[in-house]
C-alpha positions as CSV (number, residue, x, y, z in Angstrom):
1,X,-17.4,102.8,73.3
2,X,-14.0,100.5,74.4
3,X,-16.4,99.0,77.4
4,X,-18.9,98.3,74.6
5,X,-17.3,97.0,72.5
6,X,-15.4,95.1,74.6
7,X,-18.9,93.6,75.7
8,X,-19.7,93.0,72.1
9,X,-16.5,90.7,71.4
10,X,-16.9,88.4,74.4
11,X,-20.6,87.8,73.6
12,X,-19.4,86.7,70.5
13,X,-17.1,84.4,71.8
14,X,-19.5,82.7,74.0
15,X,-22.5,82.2,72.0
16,X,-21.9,82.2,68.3
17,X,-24.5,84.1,66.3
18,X,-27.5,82.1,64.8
19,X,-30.1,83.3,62.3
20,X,-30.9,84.2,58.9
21,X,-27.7,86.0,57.1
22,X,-27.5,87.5,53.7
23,X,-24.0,86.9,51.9
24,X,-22.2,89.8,50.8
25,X,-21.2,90.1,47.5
26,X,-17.5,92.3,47.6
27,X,-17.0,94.4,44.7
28,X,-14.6,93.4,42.1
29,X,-11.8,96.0,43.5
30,X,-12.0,96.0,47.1
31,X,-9.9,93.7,49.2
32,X,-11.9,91.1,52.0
33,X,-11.4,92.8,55.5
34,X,-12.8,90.6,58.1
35,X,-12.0,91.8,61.2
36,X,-12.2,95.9,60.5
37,X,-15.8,95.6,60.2
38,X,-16.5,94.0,63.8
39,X,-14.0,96.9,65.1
40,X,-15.8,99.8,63.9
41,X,-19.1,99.0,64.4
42,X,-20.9,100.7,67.5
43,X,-23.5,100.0,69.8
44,X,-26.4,100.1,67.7
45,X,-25.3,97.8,65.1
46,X,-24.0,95.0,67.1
47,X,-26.5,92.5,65.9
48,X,-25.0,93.7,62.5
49,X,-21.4,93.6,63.6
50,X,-21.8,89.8,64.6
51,X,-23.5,89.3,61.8
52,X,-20.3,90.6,59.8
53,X,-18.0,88.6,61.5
54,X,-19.9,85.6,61.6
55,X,-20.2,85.8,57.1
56,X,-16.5,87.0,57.3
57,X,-15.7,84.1,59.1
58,X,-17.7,81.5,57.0
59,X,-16.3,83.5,53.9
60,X,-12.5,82.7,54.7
61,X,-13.4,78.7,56.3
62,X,-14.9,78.2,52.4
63,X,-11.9,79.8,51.2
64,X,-10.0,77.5,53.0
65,X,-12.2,74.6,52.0
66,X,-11.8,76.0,48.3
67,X,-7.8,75.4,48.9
68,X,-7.6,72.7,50.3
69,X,-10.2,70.8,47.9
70,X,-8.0,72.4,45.1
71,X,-5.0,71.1,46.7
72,X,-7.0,67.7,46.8
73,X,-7.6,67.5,43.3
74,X,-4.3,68.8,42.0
75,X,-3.0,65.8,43.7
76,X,-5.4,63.5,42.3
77,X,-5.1,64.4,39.2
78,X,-1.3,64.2,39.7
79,X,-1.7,60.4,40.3
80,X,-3.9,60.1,37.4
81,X,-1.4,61.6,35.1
82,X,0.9,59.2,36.6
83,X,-1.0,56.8,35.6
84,X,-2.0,57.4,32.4
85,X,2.1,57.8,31.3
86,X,2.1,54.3,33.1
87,X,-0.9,53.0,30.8
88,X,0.6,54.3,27.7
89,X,4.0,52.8,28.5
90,X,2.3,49.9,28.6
91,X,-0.1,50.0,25.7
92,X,3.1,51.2,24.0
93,X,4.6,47.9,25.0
94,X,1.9,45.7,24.3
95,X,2.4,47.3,20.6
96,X,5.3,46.6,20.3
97,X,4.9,42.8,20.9
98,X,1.7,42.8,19.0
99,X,3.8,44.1,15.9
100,X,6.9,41.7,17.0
101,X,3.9,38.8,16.9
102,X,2.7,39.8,13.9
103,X,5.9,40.0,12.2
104,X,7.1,36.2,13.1
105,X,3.2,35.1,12.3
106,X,4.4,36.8,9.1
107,X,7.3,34.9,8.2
108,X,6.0,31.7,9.4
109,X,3.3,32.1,7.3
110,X,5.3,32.5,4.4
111,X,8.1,29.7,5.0
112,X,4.8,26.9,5.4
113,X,3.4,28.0,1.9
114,X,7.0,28.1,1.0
115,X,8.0,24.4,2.4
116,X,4.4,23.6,1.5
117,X,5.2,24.7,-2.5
118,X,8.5,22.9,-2.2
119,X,7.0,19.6,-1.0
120,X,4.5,19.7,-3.8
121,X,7.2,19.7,-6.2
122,X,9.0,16.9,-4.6
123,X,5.5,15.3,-4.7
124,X,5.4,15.7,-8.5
125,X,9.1,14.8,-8.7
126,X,8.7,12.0,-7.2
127,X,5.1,11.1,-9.0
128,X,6.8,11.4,-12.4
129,X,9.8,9.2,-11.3
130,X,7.3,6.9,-10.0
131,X,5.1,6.7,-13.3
132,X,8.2,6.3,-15.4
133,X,9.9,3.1,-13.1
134,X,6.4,1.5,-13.2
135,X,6.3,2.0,-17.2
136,X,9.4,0.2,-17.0
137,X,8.4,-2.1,-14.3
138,X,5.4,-3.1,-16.5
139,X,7.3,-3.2,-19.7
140,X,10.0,-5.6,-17.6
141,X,7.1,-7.9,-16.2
142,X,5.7,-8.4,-19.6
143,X,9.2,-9.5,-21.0
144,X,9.2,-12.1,-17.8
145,X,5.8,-13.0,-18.4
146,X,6.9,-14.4,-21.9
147,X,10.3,-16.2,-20.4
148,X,8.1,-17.6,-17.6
149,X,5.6,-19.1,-20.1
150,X,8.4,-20.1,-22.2
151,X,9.9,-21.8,-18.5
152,X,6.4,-23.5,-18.1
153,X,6.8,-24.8,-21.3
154,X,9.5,-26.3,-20.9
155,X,9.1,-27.4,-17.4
156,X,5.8,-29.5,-18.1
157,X,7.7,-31.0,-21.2
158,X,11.3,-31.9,-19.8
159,X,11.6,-32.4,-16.0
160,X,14.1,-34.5,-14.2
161,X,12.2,-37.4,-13.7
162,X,10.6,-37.3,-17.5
163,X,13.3,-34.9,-19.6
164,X,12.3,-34.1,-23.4
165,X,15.4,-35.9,-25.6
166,X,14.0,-33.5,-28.0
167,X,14.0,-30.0,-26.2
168,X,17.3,-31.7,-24.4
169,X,19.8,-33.9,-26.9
170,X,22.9,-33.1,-24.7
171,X,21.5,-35.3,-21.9
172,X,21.4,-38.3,-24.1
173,X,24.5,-41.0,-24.1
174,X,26.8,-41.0,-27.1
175,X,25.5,-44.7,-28.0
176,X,21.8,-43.7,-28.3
177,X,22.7,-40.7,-30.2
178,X,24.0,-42.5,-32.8
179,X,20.8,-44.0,-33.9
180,X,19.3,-40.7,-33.8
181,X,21.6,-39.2,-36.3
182,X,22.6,-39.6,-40.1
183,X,20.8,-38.4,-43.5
184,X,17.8,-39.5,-45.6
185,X,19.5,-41.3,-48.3
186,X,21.5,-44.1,-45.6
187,X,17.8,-45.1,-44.1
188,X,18.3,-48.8,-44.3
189,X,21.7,-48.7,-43.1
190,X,20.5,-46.8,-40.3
191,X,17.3,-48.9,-39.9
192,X,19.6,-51.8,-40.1
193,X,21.7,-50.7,-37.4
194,X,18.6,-50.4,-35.2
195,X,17.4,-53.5,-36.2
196,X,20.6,-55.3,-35.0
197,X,21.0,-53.6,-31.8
198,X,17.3,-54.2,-30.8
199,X,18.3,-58.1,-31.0
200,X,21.2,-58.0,-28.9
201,X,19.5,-56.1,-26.4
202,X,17.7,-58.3,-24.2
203,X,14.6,-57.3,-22.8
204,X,14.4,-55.3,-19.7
205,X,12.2,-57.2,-16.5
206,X,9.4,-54.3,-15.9
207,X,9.4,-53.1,-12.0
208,X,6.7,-52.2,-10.7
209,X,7.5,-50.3,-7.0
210,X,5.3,-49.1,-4.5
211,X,5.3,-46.2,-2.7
212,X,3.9,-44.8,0.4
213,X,3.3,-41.3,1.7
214,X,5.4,-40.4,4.6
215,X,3.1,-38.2,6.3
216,X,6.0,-36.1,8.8
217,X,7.6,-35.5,4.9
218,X,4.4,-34.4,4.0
219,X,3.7,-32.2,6.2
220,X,6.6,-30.1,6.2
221,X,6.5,-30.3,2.6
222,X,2.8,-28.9,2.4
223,X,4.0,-26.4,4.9
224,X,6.9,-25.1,3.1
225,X,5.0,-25.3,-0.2
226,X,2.3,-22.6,1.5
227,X,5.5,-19.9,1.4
228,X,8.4,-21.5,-0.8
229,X,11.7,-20.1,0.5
230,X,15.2,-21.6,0.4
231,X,16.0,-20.5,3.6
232,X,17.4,-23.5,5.9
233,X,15.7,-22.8,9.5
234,X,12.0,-24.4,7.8
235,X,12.2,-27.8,8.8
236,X,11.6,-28.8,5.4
237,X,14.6,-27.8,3.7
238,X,16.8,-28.3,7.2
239,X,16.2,-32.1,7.1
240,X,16.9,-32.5,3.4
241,X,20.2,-30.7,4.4
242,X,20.9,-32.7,7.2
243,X,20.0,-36.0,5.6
244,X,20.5,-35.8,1.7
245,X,22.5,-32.2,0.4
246,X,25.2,-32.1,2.9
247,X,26.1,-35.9,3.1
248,X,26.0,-35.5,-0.7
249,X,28.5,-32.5,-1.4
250,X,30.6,-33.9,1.2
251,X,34.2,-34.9,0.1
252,X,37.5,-35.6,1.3
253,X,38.8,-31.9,0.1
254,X,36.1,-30.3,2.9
255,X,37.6,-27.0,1.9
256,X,36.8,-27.4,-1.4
257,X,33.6,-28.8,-0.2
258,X,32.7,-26.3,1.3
259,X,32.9,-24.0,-1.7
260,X,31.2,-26.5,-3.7
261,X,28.0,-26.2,-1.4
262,X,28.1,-22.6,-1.3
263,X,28.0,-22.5,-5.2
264,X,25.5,-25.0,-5.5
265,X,23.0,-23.5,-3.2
266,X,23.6,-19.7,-5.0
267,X,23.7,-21.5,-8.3
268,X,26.7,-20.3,-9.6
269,X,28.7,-23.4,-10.1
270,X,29.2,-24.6,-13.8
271,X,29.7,-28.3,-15.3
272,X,31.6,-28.7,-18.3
273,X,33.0,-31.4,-20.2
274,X,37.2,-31.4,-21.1
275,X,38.2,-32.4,-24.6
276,X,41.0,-35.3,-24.2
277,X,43.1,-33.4,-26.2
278,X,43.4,-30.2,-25.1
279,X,44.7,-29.3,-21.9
280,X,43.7,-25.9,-20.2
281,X,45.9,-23.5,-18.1
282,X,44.7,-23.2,-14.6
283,X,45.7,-20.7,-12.0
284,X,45.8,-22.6,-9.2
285,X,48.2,-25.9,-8.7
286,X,48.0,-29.0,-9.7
287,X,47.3,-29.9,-6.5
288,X,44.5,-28.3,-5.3
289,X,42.8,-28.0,-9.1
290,X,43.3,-31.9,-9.9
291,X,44.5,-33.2,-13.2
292,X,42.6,-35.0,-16.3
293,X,44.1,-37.8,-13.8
294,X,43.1,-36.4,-10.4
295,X,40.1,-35.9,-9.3
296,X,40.1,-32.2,-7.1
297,X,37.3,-33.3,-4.9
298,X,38.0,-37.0,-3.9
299,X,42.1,-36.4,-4.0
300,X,41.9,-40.0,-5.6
301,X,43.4,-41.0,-9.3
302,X,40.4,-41.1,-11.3
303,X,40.0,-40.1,-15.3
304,X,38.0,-37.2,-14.9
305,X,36.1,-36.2,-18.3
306,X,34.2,-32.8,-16.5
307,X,35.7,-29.6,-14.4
308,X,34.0,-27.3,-12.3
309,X,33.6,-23.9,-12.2
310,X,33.1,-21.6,-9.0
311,X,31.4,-18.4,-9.5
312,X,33.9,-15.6,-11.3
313,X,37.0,-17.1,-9.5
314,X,37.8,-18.5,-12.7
315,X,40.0,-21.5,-11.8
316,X,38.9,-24.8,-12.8
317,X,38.5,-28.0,-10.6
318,X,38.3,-31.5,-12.5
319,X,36.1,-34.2,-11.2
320,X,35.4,-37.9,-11.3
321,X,32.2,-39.2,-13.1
322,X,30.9,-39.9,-9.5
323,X,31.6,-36.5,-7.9
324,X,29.6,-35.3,-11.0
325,X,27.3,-37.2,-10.1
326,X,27.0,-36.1,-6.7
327,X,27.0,-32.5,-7.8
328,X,24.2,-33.2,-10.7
329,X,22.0,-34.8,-8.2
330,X,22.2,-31.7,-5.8
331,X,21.5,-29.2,-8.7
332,X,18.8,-31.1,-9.8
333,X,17.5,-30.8,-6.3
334,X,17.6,-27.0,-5.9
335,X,16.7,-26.4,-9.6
336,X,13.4,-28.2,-8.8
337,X,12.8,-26.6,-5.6
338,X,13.5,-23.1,-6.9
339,X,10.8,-23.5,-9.7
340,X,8.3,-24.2,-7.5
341,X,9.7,-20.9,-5.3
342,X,9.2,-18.9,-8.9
343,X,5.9,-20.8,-9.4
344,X,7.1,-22.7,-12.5
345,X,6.1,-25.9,-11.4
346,X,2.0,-26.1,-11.9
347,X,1.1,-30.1,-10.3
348,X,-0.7,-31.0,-7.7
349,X,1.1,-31.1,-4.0
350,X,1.4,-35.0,-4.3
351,X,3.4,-35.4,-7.5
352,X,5.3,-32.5,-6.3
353,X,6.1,-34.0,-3.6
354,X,6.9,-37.8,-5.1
355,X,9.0,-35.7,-7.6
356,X,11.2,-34.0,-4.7
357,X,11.4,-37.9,-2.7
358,X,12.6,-39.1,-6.1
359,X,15.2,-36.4,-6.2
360,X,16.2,-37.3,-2.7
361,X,16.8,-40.6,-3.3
362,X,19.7,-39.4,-6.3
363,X,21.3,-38.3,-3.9
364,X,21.5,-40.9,-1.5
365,X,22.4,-43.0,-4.2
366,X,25.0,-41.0,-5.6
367,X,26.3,-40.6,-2.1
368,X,26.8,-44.5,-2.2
369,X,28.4,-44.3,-5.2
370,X,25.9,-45.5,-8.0
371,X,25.8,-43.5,-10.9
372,X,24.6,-43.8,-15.1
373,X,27.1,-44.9,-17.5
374,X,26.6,-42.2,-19.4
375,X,27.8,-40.0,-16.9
């Protein structure tokens, strides 16, 4: 029986069993016992025996597999719970900055339709404001509209060359006023009057002079006339400065001449006459202000019958009839020029031109020192 199966167990170790095998089911209570079977087999039942041993052997390798592919997946599905904690940390995450987002989108949202609002009612603000200054606007250019036909009135009836005795009596001389007053009932005496001085005024020679368009003048003239300004860099209004206004307003006081140009050209400087009688109190000295004896400007004893004013300062200058004169010529010159700046003057270029040589030429002649009478 030992010799047997002895013989039995190293047959089965060299050549492993092959052939058709039936798997045993074990019952539900009994315990797997794979190597009592090969022991207690005999003889007869070695095929069987092998047969045993070779299911008991396959039973515990699948039993093995069964552990270890167990094992296997325990693991993997380890790591995939890993990774799903991982995932939802990060979809957790990605939440949270998709509410954070949100949030900000949110309030930026509502601070744009919030500045938006706020600029519409500055808009509207701003519209009404703008509606009511150009009622006013509109109301003020019609008032200037009137004064500016009332200007162009005036200026095509009275101009310096031509000036309306009507529209202007203060321009006339105390001897031709004269005839120009008195009252209905003293006709002939006044007619009379006329009569006589008409024969001892002798007859004046007519002058006939010609003239001739510079065409340099012209030029700068037309150019200046395209864009009227009184600023002094155009060439038009820097020669007259250079040749006619500063040689003009030029006196011996040049610090007082100075202040004379500067009022001229702003036209703030004022001209009126002083009554013989009555004697004004000045703030300045005698010295620097003159004297119904001494003129302010030329420093030399002259009767002066006009003082100057300069701007608010409110200290008065007298002159001598030919520094009047002087001044008068410039302000006619800059009075002229800053109607045809406002668009006041409506004459062709050419006369407009003549009329601004002619007003040239008082000054260079009150620069010499010719002047009216009546001044």
């Amino acid at each position: 029986m030992r010799r047997g199966q002895t013989h039995l167990e190293e047959d089965s170790q060299k050549e492993p069993a092959v052939g058709y095998w039936k798997p045993l089911m074990p019952s539900k209570g009994s315990k797997e016992e794979p190597e009592t079977g090969c022991q207690d087999a005999g003889p007869g039942d070695e095929s069987q025996s092998a047969e045993q041993c070779n299911v008991s052997r396959l039973r515990s390798s699948s039993v093995e597999i069964r552990e270890k592919g167990s094992e296997f997946l325990k693991e993997e599905l380890h790591k995939a719970q890993k990774e799903l904690k991982l995932k939802d940390k990060e979809c957790e995450r990605l939440s949270k900055v998709r509410e954070q987002l949100e949030q900000e989108l949110e309030e930026l949202t509502a601070s744009l339709f919030e500045e938006a609002h706020k600029m519409v009612r500055e808009a509207n603000t701003k519209q009404a404001a703008a509606e009511k200054q150009l009622k006013e606007a509109r109301g003020k250019i019609d008032m200037l509209q009137a004064e500016v036909t009332a200007l162009k009135t005036l200026v095509i009836t009275s101009t310096p060359s031509s000036p309306n005795w009507e529209l202007h009596p203060q321009l006339q001389s105390p001897s031709k006023a004269v005839f120009r007053k008195g009252h209905a009932r003293n006709k002939s005496t006044s007619s009379a009057m006329i009569t006589a001085a008409s024969h001892n005024v002798a007859p004046e020679p007519i002058s006939r002079e010609c003239k001739e368009v510079d065409s340099v003048l012209f030029a700068e003239f037309q150019s200046w006339k395209e864009s009227p300004t009184l600023d002094k860099s155009c060439s038009f209004l820097d020669r007259i400065y250079r040749e006619d206004v500063g040689p003009c307003l030029d006196f011996s006081k040049q610090e007082l001449s100075e202040l004379v140009r500067a009022a001229v050209e702003q036209n703030t400087l004022t001209i009126e006459p002083v009554a013989s009688q009555v004697l004004s109190v000045m703030k300045g000295s005698a010295e620097d202000c003159g004297g119904p004896k001494k003129c302010a400007l030329s420093g030399l004893p002259r009767t002066c019958k006009h003082r100057i004013t300069l701007g608010d300062s409110g200290n008065y200058y007298y002159i001598s009839p030919s520094c009047r004169a002087r001044i008068t010529a410039a302000c006619n010159f800059f009075t002229y020029i800053r109607y045809i700046q406002q668009g006041l003057v409506r004459q062709d270029v050419e006369l407009m031109f003549w009329e601004v040589m002619r007003l040239r030429r008082e000054m260079s002649l009150a620069k010499l020192g010719f002047y009216p009478n009546e001044i």
